[in-house]
C-alpha positions in Angstrom: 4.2 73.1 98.8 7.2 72.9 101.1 10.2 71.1 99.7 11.4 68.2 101.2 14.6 68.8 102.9 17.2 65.8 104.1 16.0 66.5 107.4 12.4 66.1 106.9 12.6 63.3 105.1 14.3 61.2 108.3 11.2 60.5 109.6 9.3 60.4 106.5 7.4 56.9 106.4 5.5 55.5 103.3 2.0 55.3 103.9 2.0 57.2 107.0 3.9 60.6 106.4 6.5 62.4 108.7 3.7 61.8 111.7 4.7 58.9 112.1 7.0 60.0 115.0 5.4 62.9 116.0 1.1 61.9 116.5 1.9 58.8 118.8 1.8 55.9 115.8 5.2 54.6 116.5 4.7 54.7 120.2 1.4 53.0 119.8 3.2 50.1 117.3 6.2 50.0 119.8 5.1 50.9 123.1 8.9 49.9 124.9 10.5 52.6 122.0 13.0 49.0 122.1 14.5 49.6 125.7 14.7 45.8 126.6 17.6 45.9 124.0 19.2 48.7 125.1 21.4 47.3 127.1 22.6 44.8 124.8 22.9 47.2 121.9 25.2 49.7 124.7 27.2 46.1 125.3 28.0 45.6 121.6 28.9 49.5 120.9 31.3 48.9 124.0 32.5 45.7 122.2 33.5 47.4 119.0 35.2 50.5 121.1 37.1 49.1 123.1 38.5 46.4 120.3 39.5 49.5 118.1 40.8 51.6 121.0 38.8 54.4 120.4 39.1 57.2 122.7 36.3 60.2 122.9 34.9 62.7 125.2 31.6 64.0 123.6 29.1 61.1 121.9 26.2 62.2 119.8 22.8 59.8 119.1 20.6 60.7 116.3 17.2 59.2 116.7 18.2 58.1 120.1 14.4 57.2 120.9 14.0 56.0 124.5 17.5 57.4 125.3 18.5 54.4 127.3 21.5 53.4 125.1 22.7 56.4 126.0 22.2 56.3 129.7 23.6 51.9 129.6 26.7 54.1 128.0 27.3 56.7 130.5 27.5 54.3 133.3 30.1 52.6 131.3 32.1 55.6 130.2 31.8 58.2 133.4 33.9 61.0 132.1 32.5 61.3 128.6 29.4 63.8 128.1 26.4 62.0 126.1 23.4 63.8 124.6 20.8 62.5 121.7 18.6 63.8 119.1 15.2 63.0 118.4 11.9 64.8 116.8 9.9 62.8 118.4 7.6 64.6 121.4 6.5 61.0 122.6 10.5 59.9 122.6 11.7 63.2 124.0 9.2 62.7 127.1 10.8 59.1 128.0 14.3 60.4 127.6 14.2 63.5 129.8 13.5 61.0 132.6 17.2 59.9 132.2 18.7 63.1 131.6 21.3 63.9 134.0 24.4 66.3 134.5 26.8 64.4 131.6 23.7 62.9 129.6 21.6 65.7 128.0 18.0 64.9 125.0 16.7 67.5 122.6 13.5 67.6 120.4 15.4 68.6 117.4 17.1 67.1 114.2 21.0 66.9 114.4 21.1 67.3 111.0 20.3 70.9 111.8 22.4 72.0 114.3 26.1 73.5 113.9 27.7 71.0 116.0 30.4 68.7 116.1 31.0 65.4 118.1 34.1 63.2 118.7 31.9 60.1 118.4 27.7 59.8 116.3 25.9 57.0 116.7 23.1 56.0 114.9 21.7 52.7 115.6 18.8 51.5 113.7 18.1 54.6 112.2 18.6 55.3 108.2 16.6 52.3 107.4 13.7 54.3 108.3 15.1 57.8 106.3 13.0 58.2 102.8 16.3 60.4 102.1 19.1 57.7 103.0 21.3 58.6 101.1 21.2 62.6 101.4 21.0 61.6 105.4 24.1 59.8 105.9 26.2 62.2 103.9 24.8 64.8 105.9 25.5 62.9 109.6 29.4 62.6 107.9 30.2 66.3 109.3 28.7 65.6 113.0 31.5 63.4 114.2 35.0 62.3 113.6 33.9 58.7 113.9 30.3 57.3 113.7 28.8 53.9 115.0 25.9 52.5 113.1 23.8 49.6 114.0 22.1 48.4 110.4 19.3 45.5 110.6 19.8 43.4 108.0 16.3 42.7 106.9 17.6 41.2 103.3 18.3 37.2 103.4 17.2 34.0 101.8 14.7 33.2 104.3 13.2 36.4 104.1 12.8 37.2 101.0 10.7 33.3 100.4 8.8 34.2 103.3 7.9 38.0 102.2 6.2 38.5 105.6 9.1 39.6 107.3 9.6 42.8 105.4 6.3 43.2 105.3 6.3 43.3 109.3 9.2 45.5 109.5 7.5 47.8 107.1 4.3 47.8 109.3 5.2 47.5 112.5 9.2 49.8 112.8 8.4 51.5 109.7 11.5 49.8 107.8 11.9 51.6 104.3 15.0 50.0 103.2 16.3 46.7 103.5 20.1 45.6 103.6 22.6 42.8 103.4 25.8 43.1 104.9 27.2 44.0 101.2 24.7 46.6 100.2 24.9 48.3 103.6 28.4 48.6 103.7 28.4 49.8 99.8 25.8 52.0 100.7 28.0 53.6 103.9 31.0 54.0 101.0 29.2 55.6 98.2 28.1 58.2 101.2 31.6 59.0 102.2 32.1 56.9 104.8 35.3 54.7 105.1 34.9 51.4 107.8 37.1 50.8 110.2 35.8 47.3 111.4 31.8 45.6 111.4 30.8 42.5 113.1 27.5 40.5 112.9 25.3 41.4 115.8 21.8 39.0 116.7 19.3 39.8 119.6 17.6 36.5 118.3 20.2 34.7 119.1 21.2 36.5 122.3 18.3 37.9 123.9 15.4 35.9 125.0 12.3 36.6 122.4 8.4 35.2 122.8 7.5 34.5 119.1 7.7 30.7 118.3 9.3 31.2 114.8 12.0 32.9 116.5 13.0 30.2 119.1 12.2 27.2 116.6 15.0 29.2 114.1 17.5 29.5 117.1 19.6 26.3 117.3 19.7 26.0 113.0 21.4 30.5 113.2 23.3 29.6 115.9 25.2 26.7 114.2 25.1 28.4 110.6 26.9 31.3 112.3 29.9 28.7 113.8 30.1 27.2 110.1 30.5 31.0 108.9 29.1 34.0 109.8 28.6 35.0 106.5 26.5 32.2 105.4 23.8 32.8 108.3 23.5 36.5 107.7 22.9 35.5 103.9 20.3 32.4 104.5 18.6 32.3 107.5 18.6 35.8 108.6 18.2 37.4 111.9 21.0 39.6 111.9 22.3 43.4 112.3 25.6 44.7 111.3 27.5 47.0 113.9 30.0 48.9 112.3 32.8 51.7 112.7 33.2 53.8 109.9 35.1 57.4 109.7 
């Protein structure tokens, strides 16, 4: 039997093996691969770049799906070159569509190539890594500075519900869930020092159908003006962006 390496294990789901990715499941579970966030996700990366005056010329994506982050980013930034990494076939075949002279996609995992980047993102990725740990101390050596974008499934609200992880299990193949604390502890313990993190919240920003969502709205919205914190904690429906070196 083949051992398990760090880079298998990325895109090794419970219940549903490294397919997952690779036979069309998570395509048929999330037919968009996520693009009608991608340009608020591109927004928020800009946000915490530009407030830390960070300068680069090469940007690397690690399960960079879709690809349209990268393509909202290279608009934004037109003298940097962009590429992402994904093993997905089904993801590969959307991005190539936006592949153009400065923004390159590859059917491959990063984790295996002998490169090196000025700037890595990974944005809602290691949640879904079997590995975790063993894959973020192996993304530490692909850039000088990485950007991650971490859901934080892990609140008060959640947890009395239980139906929310189970969802995010089910439906994005979340294996790990986070507060703000355990992620960041977690990014430390792999080697990563952060430069700066601030709450991120599509439910709050972006417009979303389900009724739960909408109904929760106005109480996150004023529980995050009383302290940020406290929302994250209680009522959930928050990510973390972060800048770590």
């Amino acid at each position: 039997m083949k051992t398990q390496t760090p880079a298998d294990s990325r895109t090794a789901i419970s219940g549903a093996g490294p397919g997952i990715y690779r036979d069309g499941t998570y395509l048929d579970n999330n037919q968009t691969w996520h693009v009608e966030d991608s340009a608020w996700k591109a927004k928020k990366i800009s946000e915490i770049l530009e407030r830390n005056r960070i300068v680069f010329d090469t940007v690397v994506e690690i399960g960079c799906g879709a690809g349209e982050i990268l393509n909202q980013l290279r608009m934004r930034y037109p003298k940097a070159e962009f590429c992402g990494f994904d093993v997905s076939p089904q993801a590969n075949l959307l991005s190539s569509a936006r592949q153009t002279e400065r923004l390159t996609f590859y059917q491959k995992d990063l984790l295996t190539e002998d490169r090196n980047f000025d700037l890595t993102l990974c944005i809602d990725v290691f949640e879904h890594v079997e590995d975790y740990l063993g894959f973020l101390k192996a993304l530490r050596s692909k850039g000088c500075r990485t950007i991650f974008h971490i859901p934080l499934d892990l609140s008060v609200q959640t947890i009395l519900r239980v139906s929310p992880i189970r969802r995010s299990r089910e439906s994005v193949g979340h294996l790990h869930y986070f507060t703000k604390e355990s992620a960041l502890a977690t990014l430390a313990h792999c080697g990563f020092r952060v430069i700066d993190c601030f709450f991120t919240s599509d439910t709050l920003d972006l417009p979303r159908p389900n009724w739960r969502t909408k109904a929760m709205k106005l109480p996150r919205r004023l529980a995050y003006v009383l302290s940020p914190d406290f929302a994250a904690r209680t009522l959930g429906g928050f990510s973390l962006m972060v800048l770590a070196e």
